[in-house]
GUPAVO-142325 format. One line per 2 residues: their letters; for each residue z, y, x of N, C-alpha, C. Coordinates in nm, 3 decimals. Example, Ala and Ser with C-alpha at 12.3 -4.5 7.8 and 13.67 -1.06 7.14 Angstrom:
BEGIN
AS) 0.780/-0.569/1.319/0.780/-0.450/1.230/0.780/-0.330/1.320 | 0.708/-0.225/1.285/0.714/-0.106/1.367/0.787/0.003/1.290 .
END
This chain:
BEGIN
XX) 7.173/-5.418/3.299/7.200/-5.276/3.321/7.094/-5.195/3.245 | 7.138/-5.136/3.157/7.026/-5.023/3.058/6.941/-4.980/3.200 .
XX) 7.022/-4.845/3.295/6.902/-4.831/3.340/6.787/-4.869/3.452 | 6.866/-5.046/3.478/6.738/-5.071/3.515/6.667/-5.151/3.450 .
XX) 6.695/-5.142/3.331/6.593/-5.197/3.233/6.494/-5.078/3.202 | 6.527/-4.950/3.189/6.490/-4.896/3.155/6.380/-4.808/3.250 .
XX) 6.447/-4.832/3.400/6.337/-4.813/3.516/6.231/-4.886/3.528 | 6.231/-5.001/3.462/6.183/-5.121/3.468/6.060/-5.084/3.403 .
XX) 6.101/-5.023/3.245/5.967/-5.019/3.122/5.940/-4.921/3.158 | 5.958/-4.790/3.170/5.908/-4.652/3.197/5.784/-4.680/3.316 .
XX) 5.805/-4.723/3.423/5.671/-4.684/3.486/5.539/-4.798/3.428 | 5.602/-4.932/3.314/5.491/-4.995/3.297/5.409/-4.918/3.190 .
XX) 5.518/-4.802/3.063/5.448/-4.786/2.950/5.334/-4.652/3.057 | 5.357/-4.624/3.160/5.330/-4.500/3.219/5.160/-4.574/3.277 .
XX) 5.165/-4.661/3.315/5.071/-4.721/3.376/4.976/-4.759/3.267 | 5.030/-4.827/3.137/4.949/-4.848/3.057/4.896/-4.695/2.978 .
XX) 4.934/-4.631/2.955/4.910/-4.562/2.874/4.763/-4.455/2.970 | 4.807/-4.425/3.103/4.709/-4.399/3.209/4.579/-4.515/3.196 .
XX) 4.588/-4.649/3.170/4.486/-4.714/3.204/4.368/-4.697/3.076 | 4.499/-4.706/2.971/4.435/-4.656/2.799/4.318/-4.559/2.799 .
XX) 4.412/-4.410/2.864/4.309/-4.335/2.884/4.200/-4.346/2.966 | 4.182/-4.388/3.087/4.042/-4.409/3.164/4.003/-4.464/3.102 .
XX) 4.033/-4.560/3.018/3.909/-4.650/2.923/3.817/-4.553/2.821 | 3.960/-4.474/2.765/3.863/-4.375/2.625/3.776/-4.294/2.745 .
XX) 3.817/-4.212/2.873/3.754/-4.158/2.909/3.579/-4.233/2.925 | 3.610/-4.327/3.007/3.488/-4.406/3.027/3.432/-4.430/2.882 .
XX) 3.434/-4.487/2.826/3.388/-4.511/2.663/3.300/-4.340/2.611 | 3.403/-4.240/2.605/3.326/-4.123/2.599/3.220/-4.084/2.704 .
XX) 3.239/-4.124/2.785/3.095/-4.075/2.909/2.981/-4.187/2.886 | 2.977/-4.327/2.836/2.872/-4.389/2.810/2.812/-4.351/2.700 .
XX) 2.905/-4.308/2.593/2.836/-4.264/2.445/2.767/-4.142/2.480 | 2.811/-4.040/2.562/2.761/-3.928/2.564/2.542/-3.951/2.647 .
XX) 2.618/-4.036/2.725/2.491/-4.063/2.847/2.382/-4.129/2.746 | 2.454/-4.245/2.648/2.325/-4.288/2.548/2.261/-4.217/2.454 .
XX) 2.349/-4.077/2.403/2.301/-4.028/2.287/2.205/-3.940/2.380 | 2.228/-3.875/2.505/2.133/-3.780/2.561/1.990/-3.872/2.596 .
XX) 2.014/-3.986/2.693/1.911/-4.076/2.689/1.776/-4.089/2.569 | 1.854/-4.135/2.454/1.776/-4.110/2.359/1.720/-4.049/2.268 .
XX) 1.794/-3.901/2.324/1.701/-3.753/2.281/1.586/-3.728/2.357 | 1.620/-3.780/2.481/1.543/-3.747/2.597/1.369/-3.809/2.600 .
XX) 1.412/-3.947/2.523/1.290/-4.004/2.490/1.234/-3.974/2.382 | 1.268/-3.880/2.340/1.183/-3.854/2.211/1.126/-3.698/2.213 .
XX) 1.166/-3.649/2.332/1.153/-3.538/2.355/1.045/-3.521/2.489 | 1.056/-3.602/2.598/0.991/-3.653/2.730/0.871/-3.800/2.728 .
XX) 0.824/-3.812/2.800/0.737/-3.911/2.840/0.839/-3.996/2.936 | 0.852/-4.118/2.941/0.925/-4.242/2.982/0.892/-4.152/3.177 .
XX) 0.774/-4.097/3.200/0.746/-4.082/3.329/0.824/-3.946/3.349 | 0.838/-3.857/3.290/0.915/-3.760/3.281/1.098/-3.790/3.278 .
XX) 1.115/-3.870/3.235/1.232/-3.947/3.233/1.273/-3.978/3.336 | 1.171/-4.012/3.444/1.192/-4.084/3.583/1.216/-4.038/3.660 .
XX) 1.163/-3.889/3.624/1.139/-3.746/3.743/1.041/-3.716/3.773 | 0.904/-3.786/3.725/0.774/-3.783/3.773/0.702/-3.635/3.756 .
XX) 0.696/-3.567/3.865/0.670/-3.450/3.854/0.525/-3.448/3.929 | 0.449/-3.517/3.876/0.281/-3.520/3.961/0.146/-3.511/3.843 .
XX) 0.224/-3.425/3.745/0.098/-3.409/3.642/-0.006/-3.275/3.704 | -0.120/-3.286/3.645/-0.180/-3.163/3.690/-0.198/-3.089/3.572 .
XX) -0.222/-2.994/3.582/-0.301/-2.867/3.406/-0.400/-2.996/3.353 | -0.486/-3.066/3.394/-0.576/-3.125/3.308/-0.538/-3.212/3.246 .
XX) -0.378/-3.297/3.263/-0.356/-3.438/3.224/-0.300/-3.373/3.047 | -0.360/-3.470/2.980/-0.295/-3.472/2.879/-0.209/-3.561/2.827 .
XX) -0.095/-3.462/2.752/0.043/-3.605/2.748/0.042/-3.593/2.594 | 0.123/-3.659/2.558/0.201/-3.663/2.439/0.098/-3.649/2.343 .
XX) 0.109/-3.627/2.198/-0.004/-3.635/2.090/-0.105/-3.541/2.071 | -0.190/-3.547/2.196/-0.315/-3.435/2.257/-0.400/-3.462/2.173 .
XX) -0.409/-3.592/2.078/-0.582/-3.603/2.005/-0.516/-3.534/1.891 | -0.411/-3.543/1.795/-0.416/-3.490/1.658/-0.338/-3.367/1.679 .
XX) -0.315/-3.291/1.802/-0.276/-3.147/1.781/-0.429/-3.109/1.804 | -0.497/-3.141/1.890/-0.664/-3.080/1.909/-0.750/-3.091/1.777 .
XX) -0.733/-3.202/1.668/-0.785/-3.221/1.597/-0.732/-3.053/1.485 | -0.639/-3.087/1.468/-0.534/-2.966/1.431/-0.556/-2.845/1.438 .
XX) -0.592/-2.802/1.556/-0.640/-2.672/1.587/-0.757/-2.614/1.570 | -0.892/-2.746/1.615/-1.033/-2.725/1.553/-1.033/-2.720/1.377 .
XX) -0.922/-2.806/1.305/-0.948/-2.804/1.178/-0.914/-2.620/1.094 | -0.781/-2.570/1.184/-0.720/-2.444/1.193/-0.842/-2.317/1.204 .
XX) -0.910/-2.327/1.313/-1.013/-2.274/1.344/-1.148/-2.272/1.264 | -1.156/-2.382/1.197/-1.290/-2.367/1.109/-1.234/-2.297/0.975 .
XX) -1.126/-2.337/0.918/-1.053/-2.306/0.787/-1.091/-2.120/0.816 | -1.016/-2.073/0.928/-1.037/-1.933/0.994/-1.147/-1.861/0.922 .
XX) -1.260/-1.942/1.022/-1.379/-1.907/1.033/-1.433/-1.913/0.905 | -1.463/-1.986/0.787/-1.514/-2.021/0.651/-1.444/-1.906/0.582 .
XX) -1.343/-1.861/0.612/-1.232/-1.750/0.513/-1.276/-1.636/0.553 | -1.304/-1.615/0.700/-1.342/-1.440/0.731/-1.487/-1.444/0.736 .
XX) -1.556/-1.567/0.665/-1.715/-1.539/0.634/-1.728/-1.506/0.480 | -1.638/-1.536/0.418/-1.664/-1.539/0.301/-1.549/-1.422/0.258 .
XX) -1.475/-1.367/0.358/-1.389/-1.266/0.310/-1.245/-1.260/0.267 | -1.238/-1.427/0.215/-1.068/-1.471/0.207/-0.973/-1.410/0.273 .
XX) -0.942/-1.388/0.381/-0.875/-1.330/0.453/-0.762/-1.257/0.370 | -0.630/-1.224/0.445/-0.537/-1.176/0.356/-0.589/-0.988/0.377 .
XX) -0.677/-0.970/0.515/-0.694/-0.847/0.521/-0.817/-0.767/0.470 | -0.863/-0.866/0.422/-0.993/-0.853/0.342/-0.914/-0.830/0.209 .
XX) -0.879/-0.893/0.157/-0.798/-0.881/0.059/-0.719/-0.782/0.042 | -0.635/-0.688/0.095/-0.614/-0.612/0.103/-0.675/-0.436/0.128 .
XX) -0.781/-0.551/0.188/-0.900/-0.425/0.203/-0.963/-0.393/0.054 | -1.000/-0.451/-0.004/-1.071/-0.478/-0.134/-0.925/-0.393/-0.199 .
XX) -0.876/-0.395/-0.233/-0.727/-0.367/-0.308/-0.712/-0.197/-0.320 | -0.702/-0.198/-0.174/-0.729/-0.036/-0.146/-0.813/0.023/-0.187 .
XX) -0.977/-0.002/-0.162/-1.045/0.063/-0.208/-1.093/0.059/-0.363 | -1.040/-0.043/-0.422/-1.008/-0.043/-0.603/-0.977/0.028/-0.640 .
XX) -0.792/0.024/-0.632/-0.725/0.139/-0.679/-0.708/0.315/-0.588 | -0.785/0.325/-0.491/-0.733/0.419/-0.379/-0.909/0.501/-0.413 .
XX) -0.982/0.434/-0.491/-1.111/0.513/-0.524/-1.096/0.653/-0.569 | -1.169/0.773/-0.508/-1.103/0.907/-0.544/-1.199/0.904/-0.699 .
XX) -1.098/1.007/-0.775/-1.160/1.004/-0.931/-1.114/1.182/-0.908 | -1.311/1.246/-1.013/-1.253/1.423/-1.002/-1.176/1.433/-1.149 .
XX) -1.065/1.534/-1.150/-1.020/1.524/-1.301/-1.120/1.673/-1.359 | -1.089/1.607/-1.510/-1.166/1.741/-1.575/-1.096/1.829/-1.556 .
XX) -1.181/1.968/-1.546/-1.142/2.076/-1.577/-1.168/2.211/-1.706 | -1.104/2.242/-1.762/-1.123/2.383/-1.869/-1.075/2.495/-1.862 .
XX) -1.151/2.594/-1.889/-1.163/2.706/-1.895/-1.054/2.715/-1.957 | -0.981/2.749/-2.114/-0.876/2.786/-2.180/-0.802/2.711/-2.177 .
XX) -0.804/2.574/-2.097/-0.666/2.569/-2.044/-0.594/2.460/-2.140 | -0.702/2.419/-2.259/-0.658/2.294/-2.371/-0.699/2.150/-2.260 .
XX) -0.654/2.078/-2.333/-0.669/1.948/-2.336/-0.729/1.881/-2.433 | -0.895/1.836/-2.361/-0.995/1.788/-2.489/-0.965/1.665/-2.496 .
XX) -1.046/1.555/-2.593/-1.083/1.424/-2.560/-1.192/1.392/-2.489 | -1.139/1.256/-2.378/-1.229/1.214/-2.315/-1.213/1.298/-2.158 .
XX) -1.102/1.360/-2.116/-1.082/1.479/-2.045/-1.040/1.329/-1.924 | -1.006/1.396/-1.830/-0.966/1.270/-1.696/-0.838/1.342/-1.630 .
XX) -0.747/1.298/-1.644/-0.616/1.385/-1.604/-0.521/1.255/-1.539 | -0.376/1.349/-1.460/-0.271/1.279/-1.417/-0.154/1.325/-1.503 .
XX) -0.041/1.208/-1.560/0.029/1.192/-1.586/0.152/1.216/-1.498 | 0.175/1.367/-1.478/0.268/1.398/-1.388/0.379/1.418/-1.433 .
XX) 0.560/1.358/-1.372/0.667/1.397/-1.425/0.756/1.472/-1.261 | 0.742/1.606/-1.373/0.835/1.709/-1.217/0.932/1.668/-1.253 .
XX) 1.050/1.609/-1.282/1.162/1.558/-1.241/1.175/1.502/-1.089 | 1.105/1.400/-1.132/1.067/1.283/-1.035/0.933/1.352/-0.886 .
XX) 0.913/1.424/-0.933/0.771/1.432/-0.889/0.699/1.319/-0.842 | 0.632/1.297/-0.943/0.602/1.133/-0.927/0.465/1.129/-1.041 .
XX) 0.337/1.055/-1.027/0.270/1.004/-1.169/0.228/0.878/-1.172 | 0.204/0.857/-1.271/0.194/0.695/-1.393/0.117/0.645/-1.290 .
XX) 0.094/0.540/-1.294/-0.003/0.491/-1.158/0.052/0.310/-1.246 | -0.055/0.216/-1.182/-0.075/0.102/-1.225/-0.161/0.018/-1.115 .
XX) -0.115/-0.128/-1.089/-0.150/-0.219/-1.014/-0.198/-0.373/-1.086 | -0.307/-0.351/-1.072/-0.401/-0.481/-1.119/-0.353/-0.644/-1.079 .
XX) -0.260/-0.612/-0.970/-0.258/-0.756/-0.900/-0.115/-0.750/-0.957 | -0.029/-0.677/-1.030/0.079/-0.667/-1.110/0.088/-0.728/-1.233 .
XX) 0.099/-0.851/-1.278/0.042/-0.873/-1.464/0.225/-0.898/-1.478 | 0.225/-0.817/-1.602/0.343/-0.842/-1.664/0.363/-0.981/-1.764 .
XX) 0.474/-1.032/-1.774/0.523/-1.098/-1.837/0.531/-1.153/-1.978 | 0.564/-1.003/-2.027/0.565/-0.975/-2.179/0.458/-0.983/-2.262 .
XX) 0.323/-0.910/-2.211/0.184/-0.986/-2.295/0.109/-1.002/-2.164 | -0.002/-1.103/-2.260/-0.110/-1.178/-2.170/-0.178/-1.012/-2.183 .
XX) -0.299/-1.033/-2.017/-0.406/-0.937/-2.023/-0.308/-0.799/-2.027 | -0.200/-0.798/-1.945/-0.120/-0.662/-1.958/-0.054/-0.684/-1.807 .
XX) -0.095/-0.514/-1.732/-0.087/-0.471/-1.594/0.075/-0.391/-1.557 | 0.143/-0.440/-1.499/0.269/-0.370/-1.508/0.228/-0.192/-1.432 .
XX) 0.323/-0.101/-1.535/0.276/0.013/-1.502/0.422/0.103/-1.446 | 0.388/0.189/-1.335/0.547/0.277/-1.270/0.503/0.388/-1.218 .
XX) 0.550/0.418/-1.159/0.529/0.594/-1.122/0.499/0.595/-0.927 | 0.441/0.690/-0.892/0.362/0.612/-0.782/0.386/0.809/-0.694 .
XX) 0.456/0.838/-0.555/0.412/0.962/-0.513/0.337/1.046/-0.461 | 0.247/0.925/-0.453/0.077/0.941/-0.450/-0.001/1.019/-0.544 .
XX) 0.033/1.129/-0.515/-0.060/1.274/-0.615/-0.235/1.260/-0.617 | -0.281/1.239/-0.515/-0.401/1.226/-0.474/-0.470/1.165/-0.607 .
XX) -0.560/1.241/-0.719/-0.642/1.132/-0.800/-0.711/1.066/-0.752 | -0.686/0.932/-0.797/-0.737/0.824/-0.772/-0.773/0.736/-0.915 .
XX) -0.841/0.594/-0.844/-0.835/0.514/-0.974/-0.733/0.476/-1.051 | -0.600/0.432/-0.942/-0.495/0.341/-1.004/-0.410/0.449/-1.080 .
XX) -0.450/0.610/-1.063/-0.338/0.664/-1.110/-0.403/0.792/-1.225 | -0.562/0.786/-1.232/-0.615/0.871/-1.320/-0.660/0.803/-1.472 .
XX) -0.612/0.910/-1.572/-0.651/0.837/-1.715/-0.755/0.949/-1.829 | -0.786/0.886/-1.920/-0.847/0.928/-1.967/-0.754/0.924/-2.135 .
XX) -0.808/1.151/-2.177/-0.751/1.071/-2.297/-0.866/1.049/-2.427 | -0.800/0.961/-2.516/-0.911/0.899/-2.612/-0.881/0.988/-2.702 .
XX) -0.951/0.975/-2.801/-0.920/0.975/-2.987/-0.888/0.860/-3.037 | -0.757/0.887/-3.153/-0.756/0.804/-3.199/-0.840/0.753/-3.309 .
XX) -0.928/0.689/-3.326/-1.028/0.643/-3.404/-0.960/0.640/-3.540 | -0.931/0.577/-3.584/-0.853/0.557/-3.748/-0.752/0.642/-3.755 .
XX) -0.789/0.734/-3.755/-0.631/0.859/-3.782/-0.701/0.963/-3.863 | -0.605/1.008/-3.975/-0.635/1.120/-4.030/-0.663/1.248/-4.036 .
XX) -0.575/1.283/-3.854/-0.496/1.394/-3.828/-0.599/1.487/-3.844 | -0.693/1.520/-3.809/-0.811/1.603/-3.870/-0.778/1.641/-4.007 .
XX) -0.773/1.545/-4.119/-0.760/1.635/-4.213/-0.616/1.715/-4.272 | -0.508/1.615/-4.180/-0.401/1.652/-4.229/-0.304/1.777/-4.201 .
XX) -0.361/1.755/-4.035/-0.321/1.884/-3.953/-0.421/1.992/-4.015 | -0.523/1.972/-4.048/-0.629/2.087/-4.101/-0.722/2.126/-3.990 .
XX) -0.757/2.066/-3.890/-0.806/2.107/-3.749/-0.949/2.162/-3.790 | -1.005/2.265/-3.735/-1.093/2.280/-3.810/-1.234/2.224/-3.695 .
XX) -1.352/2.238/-3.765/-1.464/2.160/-3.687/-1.500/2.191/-3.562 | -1.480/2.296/-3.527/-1.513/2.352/-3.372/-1.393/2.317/-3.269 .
XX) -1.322/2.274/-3.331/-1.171/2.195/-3.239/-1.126/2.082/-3.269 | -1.223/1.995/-3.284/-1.225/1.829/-3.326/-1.246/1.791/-3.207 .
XX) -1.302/1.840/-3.085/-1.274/1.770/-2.961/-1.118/1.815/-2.852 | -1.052/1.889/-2.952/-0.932/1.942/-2.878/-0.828/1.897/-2.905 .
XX) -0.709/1.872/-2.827/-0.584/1.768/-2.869/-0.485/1.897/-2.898 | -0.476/1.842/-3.022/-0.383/1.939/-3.103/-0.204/1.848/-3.137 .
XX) -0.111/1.976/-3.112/0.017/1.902/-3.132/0.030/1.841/-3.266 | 0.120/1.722/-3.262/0.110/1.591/-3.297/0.027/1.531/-3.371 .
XX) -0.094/1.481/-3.321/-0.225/1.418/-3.292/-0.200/1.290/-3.250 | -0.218/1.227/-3.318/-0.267/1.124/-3.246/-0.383/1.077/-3.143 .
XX) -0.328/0.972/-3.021/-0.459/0.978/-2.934/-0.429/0.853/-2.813 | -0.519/0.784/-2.783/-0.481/0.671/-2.641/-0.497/0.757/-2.542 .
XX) -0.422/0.683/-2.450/-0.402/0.666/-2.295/-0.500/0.554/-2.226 | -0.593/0.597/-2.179/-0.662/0.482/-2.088/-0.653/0.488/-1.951 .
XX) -0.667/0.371/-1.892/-0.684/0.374/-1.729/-0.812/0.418/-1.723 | -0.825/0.491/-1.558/-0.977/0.486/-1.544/-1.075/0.388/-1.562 .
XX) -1.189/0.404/-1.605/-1.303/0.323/-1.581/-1.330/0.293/-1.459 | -1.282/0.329/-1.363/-1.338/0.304/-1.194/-1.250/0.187/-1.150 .
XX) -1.165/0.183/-1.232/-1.021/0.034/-1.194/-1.087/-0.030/-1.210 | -1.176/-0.075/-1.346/-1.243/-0.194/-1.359/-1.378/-0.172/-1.394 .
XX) -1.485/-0.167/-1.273/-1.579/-0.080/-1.310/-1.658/-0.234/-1.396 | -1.613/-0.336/-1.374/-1.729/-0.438/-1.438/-1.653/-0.500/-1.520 .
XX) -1.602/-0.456/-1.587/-1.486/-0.499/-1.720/-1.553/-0.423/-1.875 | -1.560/-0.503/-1.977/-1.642/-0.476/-2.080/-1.531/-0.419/-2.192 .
XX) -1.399/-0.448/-2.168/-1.301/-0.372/-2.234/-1.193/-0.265/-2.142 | -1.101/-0.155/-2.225/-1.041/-0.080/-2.165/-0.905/-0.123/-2.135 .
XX) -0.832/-0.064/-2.079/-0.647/-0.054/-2.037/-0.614/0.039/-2.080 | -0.556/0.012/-2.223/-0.508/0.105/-2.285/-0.313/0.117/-2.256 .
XX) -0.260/0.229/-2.274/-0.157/0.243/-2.219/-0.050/0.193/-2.341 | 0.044/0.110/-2.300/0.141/0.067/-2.433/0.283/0.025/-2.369 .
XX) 0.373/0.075/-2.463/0.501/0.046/-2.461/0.592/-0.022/-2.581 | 0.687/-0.085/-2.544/0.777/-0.173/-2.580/0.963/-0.087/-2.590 .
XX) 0.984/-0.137/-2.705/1.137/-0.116/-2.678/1.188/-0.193/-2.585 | 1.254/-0.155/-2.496/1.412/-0.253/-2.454/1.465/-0.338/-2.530 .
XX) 1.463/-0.487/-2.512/1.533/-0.570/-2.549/1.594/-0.651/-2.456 | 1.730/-0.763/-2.516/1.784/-0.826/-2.383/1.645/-0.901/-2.275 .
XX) 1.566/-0.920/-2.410/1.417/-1.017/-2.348/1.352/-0.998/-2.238 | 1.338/-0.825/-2.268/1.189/-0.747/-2.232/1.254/-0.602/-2.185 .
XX) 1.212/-0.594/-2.082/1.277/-0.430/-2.010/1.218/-0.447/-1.929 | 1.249/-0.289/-1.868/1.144/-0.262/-1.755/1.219/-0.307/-1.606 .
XX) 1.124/-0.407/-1.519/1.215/-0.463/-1.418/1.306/-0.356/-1.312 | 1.279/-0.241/-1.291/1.390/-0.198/-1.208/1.491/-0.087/-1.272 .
XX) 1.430/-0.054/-1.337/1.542/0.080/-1.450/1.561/0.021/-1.570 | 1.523/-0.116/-1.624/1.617/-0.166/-1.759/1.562/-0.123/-1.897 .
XX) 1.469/0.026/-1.874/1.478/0.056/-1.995/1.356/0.003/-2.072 | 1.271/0.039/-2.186/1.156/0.061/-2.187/1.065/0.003/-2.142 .
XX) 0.999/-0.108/-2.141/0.868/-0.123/-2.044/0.711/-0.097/-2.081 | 0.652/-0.103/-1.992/0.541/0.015/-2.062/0.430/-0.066/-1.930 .
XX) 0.313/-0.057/-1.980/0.246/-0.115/-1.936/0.081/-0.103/-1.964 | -0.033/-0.117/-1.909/-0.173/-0.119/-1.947/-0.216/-0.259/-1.991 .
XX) -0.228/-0.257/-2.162/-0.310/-0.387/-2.176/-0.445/-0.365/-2.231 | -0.480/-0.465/-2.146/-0.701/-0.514/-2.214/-0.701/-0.519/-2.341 .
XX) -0.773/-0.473/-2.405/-0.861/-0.482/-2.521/-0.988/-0.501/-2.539 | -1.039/-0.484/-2.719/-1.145/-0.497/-2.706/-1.256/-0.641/-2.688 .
XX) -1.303/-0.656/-2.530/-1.359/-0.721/-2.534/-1.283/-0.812/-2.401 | -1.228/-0.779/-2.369/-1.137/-0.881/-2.269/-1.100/-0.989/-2.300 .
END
């Protein structure tokens, strides 16, 4: 008779297939219990494992000699750095008062611009001036300070310059300047851009101010164009 053949298999495939599963079930609850087990020991003390809850503040567990070693070694490193000044805030301290040194600019009566005068490079667009960071070295030449515009008006070192003469230039005789205005910067003259002397007060050469065309190479890192920069001379 089909269906009692068929009453027959139905409750055995029903039984097996129920017993199937308690097995995977069981199988999954031992894997689970061993993989926690053996986090547990690598994470706990075998006595901690047990339940042993009878430590006091003084007991030391787990790898107490080379974290102590660790910490005294931490502690002297400390100590040797803020004697000698290493420190990142020492360092920063020093930084500030480098470039953040107040500088007076020249002043004149009629209102020219001599050589050797101490001025800021101000652009009212931007309202913003030339300013330069020592701990900045550009890319493009060795012994060269990347230079940007800073809204820090205040003269200072990092942002006051001096202007030069240009030493090997004609313009004296060509412009016709006459002798009582050889210290005065006359339109198109030649002449350098220097950083202050107070940037590098123990430096035997200057930071003279120089620029570069734009190339795919060489540009200025955040506007692309132009890069421009203070490089050492001289005796650097």
């Amino acid at each position: 008779n089909p269906n009692k053949l068929l009453g027959f298999v139905s409750p055995t495939l029903s039984q097996f297939c129920a017993l199937l599963f308690n097995h995977f079930c069981c199988f999954v609850y031992v894997t689970q219990l061993i993989y926690r087990t053996q986090k547990m020991e690598l994470i706990y003390t075998p006595q901690q494992i047990a339940g042993y809850k009878g430590y006091y503040h003084s007991v030391r567990i787990g790898n107490w000699s080379e974290e102590l070693e660790l910490q005294e070694s931490r502690l002297k490193d400390f100590l040797y750095r803020k004697e000698h000044g290493e420190l990142a805030l020492h360092k920063a301290e020093r930084k500030l008062q480098q470039h953040l040194g107040p500088v007076e600019l020249s002043k004149t009566e009629d209102g020219r611009v001599r050589f050797d005068s101490v001025a800021l490079l101000f652009n009212h667009r931007t309202e913003s001036v030339v300013a330069t960071d020592l701990n900045d070295r550009t890319k493009a030449v060795e012994e060269a300070y990347s230079t940007t515009t800073s809204w820090y008006g205040e003269p200072c070192a990092r942002n006051a310059v001096t202007i030069k003469k240009y030493d090997s230039s004609d313009d004296d005789l060509v412009l016709g300047i006459p002798e009582s205005e050889k210290d005065v910067l006359h339109y198109g003259q030649k002449f350098h851009i220097v950083a202050s002397s107070q940037l590098r007060p123990e430096a035997d050469g200057d930071l003279f101010l120089r620029t570069q065309a734009a190339t795919p190479l060489v540009s200025s890192k955040y506007s692309h164009f132009q890069e421009v920069w203070y490089l050492c001379v001289l005796s650097c």
